[in-house]
C-alpha positions in Angstrom: 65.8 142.0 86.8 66.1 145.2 88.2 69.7 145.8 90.8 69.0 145.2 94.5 69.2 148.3 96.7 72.3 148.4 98.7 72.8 150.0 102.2 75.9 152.1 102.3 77.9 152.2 105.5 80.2 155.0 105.9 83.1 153.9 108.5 82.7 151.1 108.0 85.8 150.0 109.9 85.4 151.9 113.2 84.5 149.9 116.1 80.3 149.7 115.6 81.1 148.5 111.7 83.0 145.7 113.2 79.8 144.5 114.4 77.3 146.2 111.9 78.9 144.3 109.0 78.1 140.8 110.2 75.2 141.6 111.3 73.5 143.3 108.2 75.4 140.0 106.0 73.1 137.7 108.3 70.0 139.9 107.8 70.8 139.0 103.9 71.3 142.7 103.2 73.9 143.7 100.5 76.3 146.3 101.8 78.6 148.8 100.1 81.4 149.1 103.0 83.4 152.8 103.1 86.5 153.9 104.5 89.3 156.2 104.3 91.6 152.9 103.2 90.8 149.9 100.9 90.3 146.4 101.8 91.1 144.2 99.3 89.8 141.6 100.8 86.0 142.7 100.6 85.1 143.3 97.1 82.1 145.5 98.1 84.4 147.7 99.5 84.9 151.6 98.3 86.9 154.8 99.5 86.1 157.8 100.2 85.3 160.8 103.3 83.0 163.0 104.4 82.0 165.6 103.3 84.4 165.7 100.2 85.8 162.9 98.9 82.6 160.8 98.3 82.4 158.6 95.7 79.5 158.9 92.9 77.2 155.9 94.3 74.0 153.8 93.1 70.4 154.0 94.0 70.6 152.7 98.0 68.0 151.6 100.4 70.1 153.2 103.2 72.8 155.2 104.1 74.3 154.6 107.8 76.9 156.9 109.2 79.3 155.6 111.5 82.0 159.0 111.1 81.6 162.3 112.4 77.9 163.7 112.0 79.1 167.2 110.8 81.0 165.8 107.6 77.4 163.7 107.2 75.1 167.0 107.3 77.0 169.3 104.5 77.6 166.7 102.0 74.0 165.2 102.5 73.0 168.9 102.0 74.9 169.4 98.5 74.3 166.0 97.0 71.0 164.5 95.4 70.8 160.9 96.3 68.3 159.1 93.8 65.3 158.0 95.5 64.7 158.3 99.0 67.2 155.9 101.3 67.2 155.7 105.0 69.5 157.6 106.8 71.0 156.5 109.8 73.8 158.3 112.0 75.8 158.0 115.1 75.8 161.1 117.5 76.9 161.4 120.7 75.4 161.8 124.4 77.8 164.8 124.6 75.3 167.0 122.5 73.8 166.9 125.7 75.8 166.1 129.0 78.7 168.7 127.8 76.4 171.4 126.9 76.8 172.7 130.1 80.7 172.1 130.6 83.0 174.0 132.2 85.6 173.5 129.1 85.0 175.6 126.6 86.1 173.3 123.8 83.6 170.7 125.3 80.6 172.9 125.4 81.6 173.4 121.3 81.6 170.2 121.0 78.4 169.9 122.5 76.5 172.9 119.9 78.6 171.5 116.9 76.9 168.0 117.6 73.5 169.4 118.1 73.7 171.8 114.7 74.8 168.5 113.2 71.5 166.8 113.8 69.3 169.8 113.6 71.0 170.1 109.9 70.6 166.2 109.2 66.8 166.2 110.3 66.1 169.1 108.4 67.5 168.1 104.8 66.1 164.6 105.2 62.6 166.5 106.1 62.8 168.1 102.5 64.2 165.2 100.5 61.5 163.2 102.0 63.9 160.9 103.6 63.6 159.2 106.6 65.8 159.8 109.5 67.1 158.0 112.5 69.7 159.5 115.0 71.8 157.5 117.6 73.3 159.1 121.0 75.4 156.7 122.4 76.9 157.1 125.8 81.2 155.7 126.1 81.3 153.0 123.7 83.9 150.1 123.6 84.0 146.3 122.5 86.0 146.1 119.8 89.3 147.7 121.5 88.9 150.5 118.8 87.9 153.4 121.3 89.8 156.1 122.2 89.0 156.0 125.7 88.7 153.0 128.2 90.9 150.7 125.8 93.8 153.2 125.8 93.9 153.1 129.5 93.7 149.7 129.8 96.5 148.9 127.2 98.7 151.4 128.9 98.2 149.7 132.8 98.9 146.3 130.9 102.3 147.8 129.4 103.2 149.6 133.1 102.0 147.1 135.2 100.1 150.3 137.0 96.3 150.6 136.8 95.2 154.2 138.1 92.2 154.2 139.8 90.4 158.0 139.6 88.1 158.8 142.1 85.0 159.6 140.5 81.2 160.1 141.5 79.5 160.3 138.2 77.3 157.9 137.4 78.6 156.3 133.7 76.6 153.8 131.4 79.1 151.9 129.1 77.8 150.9 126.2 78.4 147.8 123.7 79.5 148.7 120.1 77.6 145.8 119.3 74.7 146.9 121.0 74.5 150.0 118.7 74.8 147.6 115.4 71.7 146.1 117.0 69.7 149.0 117.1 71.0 150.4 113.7 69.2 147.2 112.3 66.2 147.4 113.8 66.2 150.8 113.0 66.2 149.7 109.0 63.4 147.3 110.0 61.3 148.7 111.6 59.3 151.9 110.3 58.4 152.9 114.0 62.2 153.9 114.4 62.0 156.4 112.1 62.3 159.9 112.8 63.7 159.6 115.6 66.5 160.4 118.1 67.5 158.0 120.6 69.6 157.7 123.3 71.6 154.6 124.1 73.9 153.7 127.4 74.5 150.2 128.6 72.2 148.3 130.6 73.4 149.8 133.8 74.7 152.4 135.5 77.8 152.7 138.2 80.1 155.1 139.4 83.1 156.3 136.9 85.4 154.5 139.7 83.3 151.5 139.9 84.1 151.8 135.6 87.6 151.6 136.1 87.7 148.8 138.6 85.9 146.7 136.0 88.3 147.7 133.6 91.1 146.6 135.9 90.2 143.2 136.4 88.8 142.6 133.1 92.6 143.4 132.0 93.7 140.0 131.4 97.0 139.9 133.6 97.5 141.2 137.2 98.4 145.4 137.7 99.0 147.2 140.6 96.3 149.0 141.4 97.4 153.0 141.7 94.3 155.2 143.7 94.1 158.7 142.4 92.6 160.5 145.6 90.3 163.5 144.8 92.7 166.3 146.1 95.7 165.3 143.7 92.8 165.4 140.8 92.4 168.8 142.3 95.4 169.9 141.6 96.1 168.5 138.0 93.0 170.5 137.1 94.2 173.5 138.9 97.7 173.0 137.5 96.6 172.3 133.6 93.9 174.0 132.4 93.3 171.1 130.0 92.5 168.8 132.3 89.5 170.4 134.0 87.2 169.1 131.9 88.0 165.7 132.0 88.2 165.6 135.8 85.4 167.7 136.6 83.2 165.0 134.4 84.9 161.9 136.6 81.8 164.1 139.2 79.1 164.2 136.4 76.3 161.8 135.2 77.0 160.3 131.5 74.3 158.6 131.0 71.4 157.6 128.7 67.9 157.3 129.3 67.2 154.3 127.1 63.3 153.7 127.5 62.5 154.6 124.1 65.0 152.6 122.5 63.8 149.5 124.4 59.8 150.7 123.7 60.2 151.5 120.3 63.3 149.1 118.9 63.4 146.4 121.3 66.8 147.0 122.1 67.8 146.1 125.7 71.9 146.8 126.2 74.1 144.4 127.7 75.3 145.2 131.3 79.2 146.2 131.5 81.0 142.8 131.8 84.0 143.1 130.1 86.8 140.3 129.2 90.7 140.8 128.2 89.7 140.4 124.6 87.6 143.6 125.1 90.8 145.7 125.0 92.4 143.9 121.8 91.8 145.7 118.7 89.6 144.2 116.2 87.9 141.9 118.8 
């Protein structure tokens, strides 16, 4: 009897593998799990990065990329995977909403992304291997990210929530949610190449974001306003900062009709609890 075709998950322990493993275990898939560090505990576990320090692997019905998309592309591009697996990546809405930043390093960030995926669609194309990008918008759920949960831990440790002003409109997003649709991606040949966007089922103001955040927290903080004209002047006072404020004013968001058309994928709205902002939750 011939070996059954495993799907290999690279990253497997950032914050959309802690929900992708489970949930290709229940679809009865087996599942070679990578990371930087091993877990003894799993015995299908390997180690290994992108792009150099891959392993040699076997035949695979899929390879889904969890880690940065420009260590995917090049090694992708110098290896010869037998047969034809399913690849499946994690990008970023900021190909897009930071390609027209007024950071410089964000605006990179936005081409490097973009070149990334052009490079991915195009060696799949001549391998003859299916394709599926992801673009999430802010993701969180599993305390892992490097954005909301920070803040939140922080406020918890002073006691003092800050409360940017912000306009933008932002769209949260589930890390689960994203496992979701990286499994009906592998199910369902429709989803295949194909780039989709995916936000949270709803949008709200950055500052309506942070106010959730707040009182999702889990104990009480003081709630600390940061008025527009003191934002002002951190950008105008440290250059790094411009970016980050001047996007608290811009629309993050994703459009996610095709995702819901084509995977039936409908994200969750942002109701976050305290065990939101506990690592590994």
């Amino acid at each position: 009897m011939s070996e059954r075709m495993r799907i290999l998950v690279i990253g497997a322990t950032s914050q959309i593998g802690h929900f992708l493993l489970p949930r290709l275990a229940a679809a009865g898939e087996d599942v070679l799990a990578l990371s930087r560090q091993p877990h003894d505990s799993h015995p299908d576990w390997i180690v290994g990065h992108l792009p150099g320090g891959m392993p040699s692997l076997p035949p695979l019905k899929a390879v889904v990329c969890l880690g940065p998309l420009n260590g995917l592309s090049p090694w992708l591009a110098l290896t010869r995977l037998p047969g034809t697996p399913h690849i499946v990546a994690t990008s970023s809405m900021s190909a897009e909403t930071k390609r027209d930043s007024t950071d410089p390093a964000e605006r990179e960030l936005s081409r490097i992304l973009r070149d990334a995926e052009t490079e991915l669609s195009t060696t799949c194309a001549s391998r003859g291997m299916p394709w599926t990008i992801f673009r999430p918008t802010l993701v969180y759920g599993a305390g892992l990210d490097k954005s909301l949960t920070p803040m939140v831990q922080n406020a918890l440790r002073r006691r003092v929530f800050p409360l940017p002003a912000g306009r933008g409109q932002r769209q949260p997003v589930h890390a689960d949610d994203i496992a979701a649709a990286i499994v009906a991606a592998l199910t369902r040949p429709a989803g295949r190449n194909q780039t989709f966007s995916i936000g949270g089922g709803e949008r709200f103001s950055a500052a309506e974001m942070f106010r959730r955040a707040r009182r999702s927290a889990g104990s009480a903080t003081l709630p600390l306003p940061v008025p527009r004209f003191i934002l002002n002047v951190a950008s105008a006072v440290s250059p790094a900062m411009r970016g980050p404020i001047h996007r608290l004013d811009s629309d993050l968001i994703a459009d996610n009709r095709a995702l819901e058309a084509t995977l039936d994928i409908h994200p969750r709205a942002f109701s976050p609890q305290p065990e939101t902002w506990q690592a590994g939750s």
